[in-house]
KOLLO-993464 format. One record per residue (C-alpha): residue number from 1; residue in one letter; x, y, z. Coordinates in Angstrom, 1 decimal, padded with zeros to 4 digits, m for minus. Layout:
<rs>
{gulum:NUM&dose:a&u:X&v:Y&w:Z}
...
</rs>
This chain:
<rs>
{gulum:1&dose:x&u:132.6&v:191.5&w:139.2}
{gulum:2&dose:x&u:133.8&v:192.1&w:143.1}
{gulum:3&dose:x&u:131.8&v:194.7&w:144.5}
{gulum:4&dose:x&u:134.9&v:196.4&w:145.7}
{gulum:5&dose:x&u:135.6&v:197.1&w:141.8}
{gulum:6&dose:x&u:131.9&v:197.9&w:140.6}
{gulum:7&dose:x&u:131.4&v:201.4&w:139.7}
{gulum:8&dose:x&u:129.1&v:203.4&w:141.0}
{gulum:9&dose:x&u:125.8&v:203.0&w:140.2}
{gulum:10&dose:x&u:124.4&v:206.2&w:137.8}
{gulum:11&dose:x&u:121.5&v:206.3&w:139.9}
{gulum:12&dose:x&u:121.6&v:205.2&w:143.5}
{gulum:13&dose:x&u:118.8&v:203.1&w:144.5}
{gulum:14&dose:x&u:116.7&v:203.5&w:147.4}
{gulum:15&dose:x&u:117.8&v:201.2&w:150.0}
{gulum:16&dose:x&u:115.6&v:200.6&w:152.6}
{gulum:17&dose:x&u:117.3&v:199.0&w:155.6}
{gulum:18&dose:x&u:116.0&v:197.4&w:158.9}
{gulum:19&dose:x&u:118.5&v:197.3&w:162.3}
{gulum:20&dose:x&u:117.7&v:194.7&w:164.2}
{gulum:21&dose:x&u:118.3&v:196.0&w:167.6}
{gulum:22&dose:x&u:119.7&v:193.1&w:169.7}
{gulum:23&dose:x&u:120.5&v:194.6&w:172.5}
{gulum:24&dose:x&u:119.7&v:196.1&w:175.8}
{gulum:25&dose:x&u:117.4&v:198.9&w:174.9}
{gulum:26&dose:x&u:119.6&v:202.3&w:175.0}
{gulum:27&dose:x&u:118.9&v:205.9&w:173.5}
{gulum:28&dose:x&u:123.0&v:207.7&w:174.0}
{gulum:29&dose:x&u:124.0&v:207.9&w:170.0}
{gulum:30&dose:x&u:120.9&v:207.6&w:169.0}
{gulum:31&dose:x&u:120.7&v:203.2&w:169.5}
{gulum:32&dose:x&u:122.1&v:201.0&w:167.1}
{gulum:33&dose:x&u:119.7&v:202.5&w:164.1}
{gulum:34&dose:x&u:122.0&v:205.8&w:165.4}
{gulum:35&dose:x&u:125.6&v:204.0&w:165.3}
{gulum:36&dose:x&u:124.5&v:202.3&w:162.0}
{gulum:37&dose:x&u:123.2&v:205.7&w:160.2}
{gulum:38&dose:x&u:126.1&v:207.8&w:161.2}
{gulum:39&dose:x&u:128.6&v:204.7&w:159.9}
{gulum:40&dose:x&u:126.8&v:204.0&w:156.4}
{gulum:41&dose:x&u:126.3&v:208.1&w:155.7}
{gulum:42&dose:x&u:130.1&v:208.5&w:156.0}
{gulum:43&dose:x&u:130.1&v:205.5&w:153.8}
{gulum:44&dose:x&u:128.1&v:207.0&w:151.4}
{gulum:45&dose:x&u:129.9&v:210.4&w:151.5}
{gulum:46&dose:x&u:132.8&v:209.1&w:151.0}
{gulum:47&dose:x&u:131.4&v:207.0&w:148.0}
{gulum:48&dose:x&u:129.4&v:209.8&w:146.2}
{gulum:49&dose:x&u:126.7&v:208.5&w:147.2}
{gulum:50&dose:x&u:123.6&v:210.6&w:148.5}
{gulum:51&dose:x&u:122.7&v:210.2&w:151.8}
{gulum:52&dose:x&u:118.7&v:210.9&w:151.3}
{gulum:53&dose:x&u:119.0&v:207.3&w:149.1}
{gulum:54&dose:x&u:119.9&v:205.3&w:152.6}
{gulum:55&dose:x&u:116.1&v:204.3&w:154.5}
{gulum:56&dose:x&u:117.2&v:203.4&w:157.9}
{gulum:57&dose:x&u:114.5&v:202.2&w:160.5}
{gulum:58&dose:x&u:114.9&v:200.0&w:164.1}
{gulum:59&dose:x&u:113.1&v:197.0&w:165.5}
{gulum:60&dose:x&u:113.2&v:196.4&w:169.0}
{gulum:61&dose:x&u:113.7&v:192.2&w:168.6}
{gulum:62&dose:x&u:115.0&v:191.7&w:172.4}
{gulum:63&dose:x&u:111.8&v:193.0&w:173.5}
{gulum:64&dose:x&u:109.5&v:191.3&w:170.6}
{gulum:65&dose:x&u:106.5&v:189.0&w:172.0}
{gulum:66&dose:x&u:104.6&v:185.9&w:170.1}
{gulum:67&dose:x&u:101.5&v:187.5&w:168.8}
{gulum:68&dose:x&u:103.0&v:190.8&w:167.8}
{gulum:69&dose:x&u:102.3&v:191.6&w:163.9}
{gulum:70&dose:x&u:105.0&v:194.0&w:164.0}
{gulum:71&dose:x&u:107.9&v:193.2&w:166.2}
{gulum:72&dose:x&u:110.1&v:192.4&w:162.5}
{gulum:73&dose:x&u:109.4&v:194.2&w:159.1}
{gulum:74&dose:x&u:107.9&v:192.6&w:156.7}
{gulum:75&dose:x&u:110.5&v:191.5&w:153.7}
{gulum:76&dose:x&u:108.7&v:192.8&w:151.2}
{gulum:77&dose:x&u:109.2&v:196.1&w:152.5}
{gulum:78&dose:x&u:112.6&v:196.1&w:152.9}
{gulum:79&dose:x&u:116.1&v:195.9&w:150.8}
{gulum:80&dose:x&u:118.2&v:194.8&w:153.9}
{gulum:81&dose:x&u:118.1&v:193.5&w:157.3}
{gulum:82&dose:x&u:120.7&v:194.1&w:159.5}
{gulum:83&dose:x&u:121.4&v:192.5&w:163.3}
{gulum:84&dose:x&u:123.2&v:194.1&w:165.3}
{gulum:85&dose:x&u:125.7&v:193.3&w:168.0}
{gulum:86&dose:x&u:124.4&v:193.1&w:171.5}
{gulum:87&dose:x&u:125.3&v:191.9&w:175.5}
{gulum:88&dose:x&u:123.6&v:188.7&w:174.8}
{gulum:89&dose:x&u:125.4&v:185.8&w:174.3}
{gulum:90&dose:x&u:123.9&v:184.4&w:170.8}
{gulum:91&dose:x&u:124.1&v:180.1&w:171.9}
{gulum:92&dose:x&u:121.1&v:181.0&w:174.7}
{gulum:93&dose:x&u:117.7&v:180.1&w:173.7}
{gulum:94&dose:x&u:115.2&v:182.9&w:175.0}
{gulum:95&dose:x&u:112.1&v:183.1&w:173.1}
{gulum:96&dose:x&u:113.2&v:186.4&w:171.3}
{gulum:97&dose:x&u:116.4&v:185.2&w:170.2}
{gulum:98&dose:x&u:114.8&v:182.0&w:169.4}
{gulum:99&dose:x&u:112.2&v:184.2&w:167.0}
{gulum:100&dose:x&u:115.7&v:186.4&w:165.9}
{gulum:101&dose:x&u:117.3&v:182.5&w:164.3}
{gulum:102&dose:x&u:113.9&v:181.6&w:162.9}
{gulum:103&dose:x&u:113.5&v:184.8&w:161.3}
{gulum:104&dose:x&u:117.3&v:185.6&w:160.2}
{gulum:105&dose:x&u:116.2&v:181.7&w:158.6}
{gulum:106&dose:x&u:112.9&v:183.3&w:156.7}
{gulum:107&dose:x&u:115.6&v:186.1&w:155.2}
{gulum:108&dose:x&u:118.1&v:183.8&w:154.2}
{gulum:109&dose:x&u:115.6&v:181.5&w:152.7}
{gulum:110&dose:x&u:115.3&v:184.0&w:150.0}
{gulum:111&dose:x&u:117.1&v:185.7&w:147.6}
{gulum:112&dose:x&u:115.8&v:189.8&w:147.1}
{gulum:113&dose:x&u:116.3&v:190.9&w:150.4}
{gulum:114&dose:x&u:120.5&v:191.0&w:151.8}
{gulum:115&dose:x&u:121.3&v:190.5&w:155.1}
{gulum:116&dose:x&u:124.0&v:192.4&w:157.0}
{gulum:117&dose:x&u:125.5&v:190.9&w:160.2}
{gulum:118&dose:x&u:127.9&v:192.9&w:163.2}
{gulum:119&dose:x&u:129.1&v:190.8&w:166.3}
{gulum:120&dose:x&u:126.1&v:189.1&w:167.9}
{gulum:121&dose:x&u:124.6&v:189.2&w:164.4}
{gulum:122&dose:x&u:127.5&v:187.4&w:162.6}
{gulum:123&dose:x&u:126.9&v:185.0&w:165.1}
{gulum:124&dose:x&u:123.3&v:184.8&w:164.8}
{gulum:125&dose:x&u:124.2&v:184.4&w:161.1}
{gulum:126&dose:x&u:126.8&v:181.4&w:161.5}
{gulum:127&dose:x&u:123.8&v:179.8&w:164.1}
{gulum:128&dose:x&u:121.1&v:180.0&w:161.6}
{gulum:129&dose:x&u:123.3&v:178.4&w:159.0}
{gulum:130&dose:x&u:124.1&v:175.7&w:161.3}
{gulum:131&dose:x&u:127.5&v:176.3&w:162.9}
{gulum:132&dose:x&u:128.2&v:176.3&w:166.4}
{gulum:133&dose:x&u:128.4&v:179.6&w:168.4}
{gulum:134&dose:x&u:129.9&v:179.3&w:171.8}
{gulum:135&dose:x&u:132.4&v:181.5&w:174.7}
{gulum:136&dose:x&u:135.8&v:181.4&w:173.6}
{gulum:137&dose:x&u:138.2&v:179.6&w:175.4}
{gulum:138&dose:x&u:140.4&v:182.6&w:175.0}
{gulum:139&dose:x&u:138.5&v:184.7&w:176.5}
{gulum:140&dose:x&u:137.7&v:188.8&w:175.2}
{gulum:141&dose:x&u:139.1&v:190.4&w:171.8}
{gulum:142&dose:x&u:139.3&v:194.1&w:173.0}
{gulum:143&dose:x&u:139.8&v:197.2&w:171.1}
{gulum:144&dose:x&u:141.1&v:197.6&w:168.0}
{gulum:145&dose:x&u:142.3&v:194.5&w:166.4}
{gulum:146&dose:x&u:143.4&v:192.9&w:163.1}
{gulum:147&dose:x&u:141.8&v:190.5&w:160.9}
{gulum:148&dose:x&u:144.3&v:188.8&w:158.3}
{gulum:149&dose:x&u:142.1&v:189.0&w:154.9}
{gulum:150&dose:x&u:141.0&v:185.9&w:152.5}
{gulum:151&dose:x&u:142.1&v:186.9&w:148.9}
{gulum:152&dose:x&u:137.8&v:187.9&w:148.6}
{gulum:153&dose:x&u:138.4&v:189.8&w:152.2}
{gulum:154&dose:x&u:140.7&v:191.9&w:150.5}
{gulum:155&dose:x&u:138.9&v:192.6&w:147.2}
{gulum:156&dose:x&u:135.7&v:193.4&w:149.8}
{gulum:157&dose:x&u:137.6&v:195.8&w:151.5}
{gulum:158&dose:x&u:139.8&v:198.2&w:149.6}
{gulum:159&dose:x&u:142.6&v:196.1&w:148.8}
{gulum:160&dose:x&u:144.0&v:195.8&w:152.3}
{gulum:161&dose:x&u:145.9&v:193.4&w:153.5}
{gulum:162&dose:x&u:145.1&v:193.8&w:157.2}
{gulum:163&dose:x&u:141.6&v:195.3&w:158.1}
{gulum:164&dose:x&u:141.7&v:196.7&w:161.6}
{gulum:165&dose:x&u:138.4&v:196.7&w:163.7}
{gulum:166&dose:x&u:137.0&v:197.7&w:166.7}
{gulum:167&dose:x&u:136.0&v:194.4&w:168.7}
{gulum:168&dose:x&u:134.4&v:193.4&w:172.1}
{gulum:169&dose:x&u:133.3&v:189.8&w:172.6}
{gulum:170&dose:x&u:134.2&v:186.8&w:174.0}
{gulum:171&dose:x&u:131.7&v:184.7&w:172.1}
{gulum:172&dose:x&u:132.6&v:183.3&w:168.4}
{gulum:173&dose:x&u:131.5&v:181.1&w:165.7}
{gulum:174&dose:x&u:133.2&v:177.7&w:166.2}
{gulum:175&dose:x&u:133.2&v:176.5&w:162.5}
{gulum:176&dose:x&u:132.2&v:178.0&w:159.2}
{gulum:177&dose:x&u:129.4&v:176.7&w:157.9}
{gulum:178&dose:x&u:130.3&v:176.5&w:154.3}
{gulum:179&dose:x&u:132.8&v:173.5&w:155.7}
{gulum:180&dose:x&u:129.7&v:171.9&w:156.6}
{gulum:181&dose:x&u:127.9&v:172.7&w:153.4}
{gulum:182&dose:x&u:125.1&v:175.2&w:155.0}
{gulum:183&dose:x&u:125.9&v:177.5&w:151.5}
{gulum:184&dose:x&u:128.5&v:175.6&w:149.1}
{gulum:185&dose:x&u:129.3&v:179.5&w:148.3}
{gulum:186&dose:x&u:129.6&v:181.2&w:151.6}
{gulum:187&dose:x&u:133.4&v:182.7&w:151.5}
{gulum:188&dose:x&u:135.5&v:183.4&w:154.8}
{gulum:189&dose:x&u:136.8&v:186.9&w:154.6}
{gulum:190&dose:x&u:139.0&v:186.8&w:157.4}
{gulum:191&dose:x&u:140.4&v:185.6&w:160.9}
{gulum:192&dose:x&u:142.6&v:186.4&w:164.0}
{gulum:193&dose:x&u:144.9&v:184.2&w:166.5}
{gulum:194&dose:x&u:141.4&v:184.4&w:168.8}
{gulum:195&dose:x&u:139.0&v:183.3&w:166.1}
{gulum:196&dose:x&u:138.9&v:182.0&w:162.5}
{gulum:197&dose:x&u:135.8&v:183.3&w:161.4}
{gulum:198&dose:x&u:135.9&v:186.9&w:161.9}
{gulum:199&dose:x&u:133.9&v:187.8&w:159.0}
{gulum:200&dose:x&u:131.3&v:185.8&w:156.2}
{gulum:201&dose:x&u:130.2&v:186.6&w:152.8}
{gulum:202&dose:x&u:127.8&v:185.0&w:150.1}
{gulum:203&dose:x&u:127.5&v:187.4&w:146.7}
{gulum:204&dose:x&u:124.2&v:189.5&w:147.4}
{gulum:205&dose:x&u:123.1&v:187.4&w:149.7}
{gulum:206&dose:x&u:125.2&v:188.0&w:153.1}
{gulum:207&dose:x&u:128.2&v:190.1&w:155.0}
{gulum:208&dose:x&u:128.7&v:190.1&w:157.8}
{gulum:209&dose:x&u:131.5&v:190.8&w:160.1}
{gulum:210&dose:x&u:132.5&v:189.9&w:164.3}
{gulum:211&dose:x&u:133.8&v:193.4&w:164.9}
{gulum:212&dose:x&u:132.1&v:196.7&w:165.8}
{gulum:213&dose:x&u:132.8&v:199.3&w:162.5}
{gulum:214&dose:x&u:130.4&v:201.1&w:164.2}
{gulum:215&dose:x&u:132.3&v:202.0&w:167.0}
{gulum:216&dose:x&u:135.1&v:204.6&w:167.4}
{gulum:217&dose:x&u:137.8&v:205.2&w:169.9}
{gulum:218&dose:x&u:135.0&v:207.2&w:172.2}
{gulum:219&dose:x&u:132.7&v:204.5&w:172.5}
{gulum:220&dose:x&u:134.9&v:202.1&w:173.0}
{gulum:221&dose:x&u:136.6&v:203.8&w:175.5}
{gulum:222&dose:x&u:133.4&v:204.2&w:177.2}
{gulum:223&dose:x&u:132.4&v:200.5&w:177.1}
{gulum:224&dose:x&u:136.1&v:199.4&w:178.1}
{gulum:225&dose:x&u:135.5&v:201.4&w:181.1}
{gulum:226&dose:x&u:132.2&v:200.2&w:181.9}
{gulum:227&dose:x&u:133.0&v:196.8&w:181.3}
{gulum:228&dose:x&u:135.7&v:197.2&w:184.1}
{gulum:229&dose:x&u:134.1&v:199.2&w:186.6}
{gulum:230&dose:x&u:131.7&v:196.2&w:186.9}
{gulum:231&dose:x&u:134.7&v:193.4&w:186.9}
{gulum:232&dose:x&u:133.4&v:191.5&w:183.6}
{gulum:233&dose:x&u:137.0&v:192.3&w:182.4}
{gulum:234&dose:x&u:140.3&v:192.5&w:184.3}
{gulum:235&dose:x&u:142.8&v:195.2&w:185.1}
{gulum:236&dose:x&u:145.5&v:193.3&w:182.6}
{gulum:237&dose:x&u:142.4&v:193.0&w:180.1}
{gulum:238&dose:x&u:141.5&v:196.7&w:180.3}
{gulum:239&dose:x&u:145.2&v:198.3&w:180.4}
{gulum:240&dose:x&u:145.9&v:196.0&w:177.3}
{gulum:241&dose:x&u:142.8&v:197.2&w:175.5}
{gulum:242&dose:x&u:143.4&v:200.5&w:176.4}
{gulum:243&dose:x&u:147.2&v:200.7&w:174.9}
{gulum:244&dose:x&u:145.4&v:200.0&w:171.8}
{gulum:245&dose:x&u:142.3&v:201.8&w:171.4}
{gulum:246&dose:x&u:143.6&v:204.8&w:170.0}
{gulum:247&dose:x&u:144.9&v:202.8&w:167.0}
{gulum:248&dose:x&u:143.8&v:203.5&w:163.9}
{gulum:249&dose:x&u:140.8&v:202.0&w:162.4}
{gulum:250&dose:x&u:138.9&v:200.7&w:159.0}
{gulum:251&dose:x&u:135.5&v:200.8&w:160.3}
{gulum:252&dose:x&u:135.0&v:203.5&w:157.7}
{gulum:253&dose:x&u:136.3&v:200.8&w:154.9}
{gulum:254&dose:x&u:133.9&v:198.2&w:156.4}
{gulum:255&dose:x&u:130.9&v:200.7&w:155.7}
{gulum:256&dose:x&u:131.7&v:201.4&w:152.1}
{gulum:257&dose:x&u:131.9&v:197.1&w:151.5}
{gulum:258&dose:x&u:128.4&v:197.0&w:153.5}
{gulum:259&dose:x&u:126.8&v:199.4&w:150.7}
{gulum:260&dose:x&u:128.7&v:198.1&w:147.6}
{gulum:261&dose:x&u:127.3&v:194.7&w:148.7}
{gulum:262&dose:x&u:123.9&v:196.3&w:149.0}
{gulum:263&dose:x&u:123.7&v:197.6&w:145.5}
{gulum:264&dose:x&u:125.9&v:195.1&w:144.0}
{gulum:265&dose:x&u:123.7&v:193.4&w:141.0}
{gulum:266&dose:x&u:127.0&v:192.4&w:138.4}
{gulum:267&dose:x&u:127.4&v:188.4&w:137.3}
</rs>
């Protein structure tokens, strides 16, 4: 059964879940683990689900050194990892993002424990399967923009048709790695004109997606205007991304697939 048609369990589990915070250190909104709680209690509240059932902690990866017994959780103490998005670019090959791909590896390599991955950590996903991740020759997505769902992207997430997502990158992965048989199971979930694999899923082993469902029109404003202020984008790139950040969004719908997969345990 899709986990978009389980029902809810009688007694939601404890799910203990580890952010992976891949990014430049910051404390606004509380850091990723901040973005990612706020997201997956609306998720739950919107669900039924109690809030006091979600176990939310953050690991500092970027600033992780060899030698460190606990710069990553231990997998036995955990239900879920999740990576988050980040500056980075996910192809370099710095020692901590060379420990995030060996580790992301170790949870993929088993089975209990279900990984969750958003922008730099879809692509950290796809790169520890084996695909390529590299810039896009068409430069940024920007804002809010929309994925055209597989037939499983659409069972995932409410029936749409269109899912509608907050995005800012410029990096992608190139190929899906189910084409080159990483996982003979791993489904595409969806795609747009700037890249074909905006989102991954294996049953209750991975999701993950290329967009930010974390974000909302603040915070993206905020970065857009950040991002120009220090040129990385240009004036057509900004005004574009502007005219559309107001649009409505399904990050809220991305949060409720995230905890079905979580719980989902249905053959």
């Amino acid at each position: 059964m899709s986990p978009s048609l389980s029902p809810l369990p009688i007694t939601t589990p404890l799910i203990r879940i580890a952010v992976l915070e891949a990014d430049i250190k910051f404390t606004k909104y509380g850091g990723y683990r901040g973005l990612y709680t706020s997201l997956l209690q609306a998720a739950a509240d919107s669900l039924g689900w109690p809030r006091d059932r979600l176990e939310i902690s953050a690991w500092d990866v970027v600033n992780w050194k060899e030698g460190q017994l606990r710069g990553y959780p231990d997998l036995g103490e955990v239900d879920a990892v999740l990576i988050s998005g980040s500056a980075y670019s996910a192809y370099e090959n710095d020692a901590w993002m060379l420990r995030l791909v060996e580790f992301t590896k170790e949870v993929l390599a088993q089975k209990r424990v279900r990984l969750i991955g958003v922008c730099f950590g879809h692509q950290i996903v796809g790169r520890a399967l084996g695909a390529p991740v590299a810039r896009s020759e068409k430069g940024f997505e920007l804002s809010v923009v929309e994925l055209n769902l597989t037939a499983r992207g659409k069972e995932l997430f409410d029936g749409k048709e269109i899912l509608r997502v907050m995005s800012m990158h410029r990096d992608i992965v190139v190929d899906n790695p189910a084409a080159a048989g990483a996982l003979h199971d791993l489904e595409p979930l969806g795609s747009t004109s700037h890249s074909e694999n905006q989102a991954m899923y294996q049953t209750r082993r991975l999701i993950t997606i290329q967009g930010h469902p974390e974000f909302d029109e603040g915070i993206m404003t905020e970065l857009l205007k950040k991002r120009r202020a220090l040129n990385i984008i240009s004036e057509q790139e900004f005004e574009n991304a502007m005219a559309r950040v107001g649009n409505a969004q399904d990050g809220l719908v991305v949060g409720k697939a995230f905890l079905r997969f979580l719980v989902d345990d249905e053959d």
